[in-house]
N, C-alpha and C positions, 0 to 999 in steps of 0.2 A: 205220684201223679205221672211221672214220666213214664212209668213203665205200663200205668192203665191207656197210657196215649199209642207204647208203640205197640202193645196187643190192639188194641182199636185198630190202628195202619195194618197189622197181620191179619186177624180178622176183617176188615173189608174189603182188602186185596185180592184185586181181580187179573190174570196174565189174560192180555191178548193173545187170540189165536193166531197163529202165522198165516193160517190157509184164506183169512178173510182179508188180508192186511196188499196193499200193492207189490207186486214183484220187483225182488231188486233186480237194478237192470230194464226194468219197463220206464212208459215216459210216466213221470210224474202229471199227477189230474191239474189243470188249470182252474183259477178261481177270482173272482172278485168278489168283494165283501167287504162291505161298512167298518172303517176303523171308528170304534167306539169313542178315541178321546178328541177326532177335530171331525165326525160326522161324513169326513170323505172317505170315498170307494177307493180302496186298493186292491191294485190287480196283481197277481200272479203269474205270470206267461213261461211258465219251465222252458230252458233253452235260448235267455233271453242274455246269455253269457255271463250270469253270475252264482255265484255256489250260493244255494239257497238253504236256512231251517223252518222248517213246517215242525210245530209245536201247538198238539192236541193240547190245552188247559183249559184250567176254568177258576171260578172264587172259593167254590167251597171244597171241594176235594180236599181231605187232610193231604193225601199224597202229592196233589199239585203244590198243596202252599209249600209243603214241607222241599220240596224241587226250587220252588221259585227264587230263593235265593243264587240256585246253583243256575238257572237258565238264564240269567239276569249277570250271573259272573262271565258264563261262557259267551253271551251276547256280546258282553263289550268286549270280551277280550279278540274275539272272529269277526264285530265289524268293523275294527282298527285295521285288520285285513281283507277287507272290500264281501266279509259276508252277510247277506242280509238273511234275517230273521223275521219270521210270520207266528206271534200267538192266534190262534184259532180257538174259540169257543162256541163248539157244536152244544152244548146243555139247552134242553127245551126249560126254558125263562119263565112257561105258562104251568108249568108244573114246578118248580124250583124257583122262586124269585128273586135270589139272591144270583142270581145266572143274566139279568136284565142288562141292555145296552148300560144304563144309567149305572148302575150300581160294579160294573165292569171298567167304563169311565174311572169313577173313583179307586177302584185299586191299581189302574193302571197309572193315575196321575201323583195319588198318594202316595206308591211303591217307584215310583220314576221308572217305569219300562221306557228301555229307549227302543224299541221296536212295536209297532201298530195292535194293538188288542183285540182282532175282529172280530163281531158276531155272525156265526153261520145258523141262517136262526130256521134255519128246516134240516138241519146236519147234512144237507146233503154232498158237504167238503167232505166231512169226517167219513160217512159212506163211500165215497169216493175212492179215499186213502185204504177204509178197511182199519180208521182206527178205533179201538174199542177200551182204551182207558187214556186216563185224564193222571199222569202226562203222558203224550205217545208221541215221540219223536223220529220224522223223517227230513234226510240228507239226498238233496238236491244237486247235482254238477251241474255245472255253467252249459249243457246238451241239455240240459232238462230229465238226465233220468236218475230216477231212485238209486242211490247207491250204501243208504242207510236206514235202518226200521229199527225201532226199538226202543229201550229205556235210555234216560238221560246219564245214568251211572246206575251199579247194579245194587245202590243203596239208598234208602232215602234218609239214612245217617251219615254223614261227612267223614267220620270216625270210623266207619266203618265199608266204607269203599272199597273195591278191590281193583274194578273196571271200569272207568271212565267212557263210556260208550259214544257218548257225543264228539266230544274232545279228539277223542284218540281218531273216530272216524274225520273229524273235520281236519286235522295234521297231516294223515294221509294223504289227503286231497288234497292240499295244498303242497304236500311235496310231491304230487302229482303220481302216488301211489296208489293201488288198490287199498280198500281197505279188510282188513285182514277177519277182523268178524263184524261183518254187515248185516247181520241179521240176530240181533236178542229178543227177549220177549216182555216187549213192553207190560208191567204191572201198575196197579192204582185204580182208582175209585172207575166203575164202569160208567162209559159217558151215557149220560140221558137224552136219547136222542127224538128228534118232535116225531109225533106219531101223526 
């Protein structure tokens, strides 16, 4: 069973393309959007002097769930150090129902995300970003500009990790280094976005 799961993850795996995705070094896009589990508007304002993560997921994506433990580790461990974290869910809801504010609610309450679940419910964040799979993680400095694009680690097996791409980007920054590879290519389920 497990090995029909990680062929299923290889075959539906999709790499974003870099040429669509926001320049590192440019400002990050500002946003507001409906946090799913208390119904209020959270804003985004890049350059609002905090290191931010912008985190493309969603419910169904084998690749997100299969992340979601690991985005869920690095959250708590970067907002004990004053990082705050944004899940974004660009998936059109009217074609996929399983992508609805409601049913986002519950896995965010069920799974304990301690960071906001928003619906971006015309993708026009994810457009913005230039992100094209579910998970696509970008790295926010306290200026508001991109300084990371990419995958959350270069596996969606724990076991088999090599590169920590989030992690290692957000340690950088906090030792107030460049980061050294700011640019992977984010892979997983292509987001569905509303037409």
């Amino acid at each position: 069973m497990r090995k029909l799961f990680v062929l299923a993850l290889l075959l539906t795996a999709v790499v974003a393309c870099a040429d669509d995705e926001v320049a590192i070094g440019s400002k990050a896009p500002k946003f507001s959007l409906p946090d799913t589990v208390n119904g209020k508007t959270v804003a985004f304002n890049p350059g609002d002097g905090k290191l931010s993560v912008v985190v493309f997921t969603c419910n169904h994506c084998p690749f997100a769930k299969a992340f979601e433990p690991r985005i869920m580790e690095v959250a708590k461990k970067y907002q004990a150090k004053g990082v705050v974290f944004y899940a974004v869910n660009p998936n059109d809801d009217n074609k996929y129902p399983e992508e609805t504010a409601e049913l986002m609610k519950s896995r965010a309450t069920s799974k304990g995300y301690t960071f906001p679940y928003l619906k971006d419910g015309d993708s026009t964040v994810a457009k913005a970003y230039g992100a094209r799979v579910t998970p696509h993680v970008f790295v926010v400095d306290e200026k508001g500009v991109v300084r990371y694009r990419g995958y959350v680690d270069d596996s969606a097996k724990p076991e088999e990790r090599k590169t920590t791409g989030l992690s290692d980007a957000l340690d950088a920054l906090l030792a107030g280094k460049q980061v050294a590879n700011n640019a992977t290519r984010a892979f997983g389920c292509s987001i569905k976005f509303k037409t």
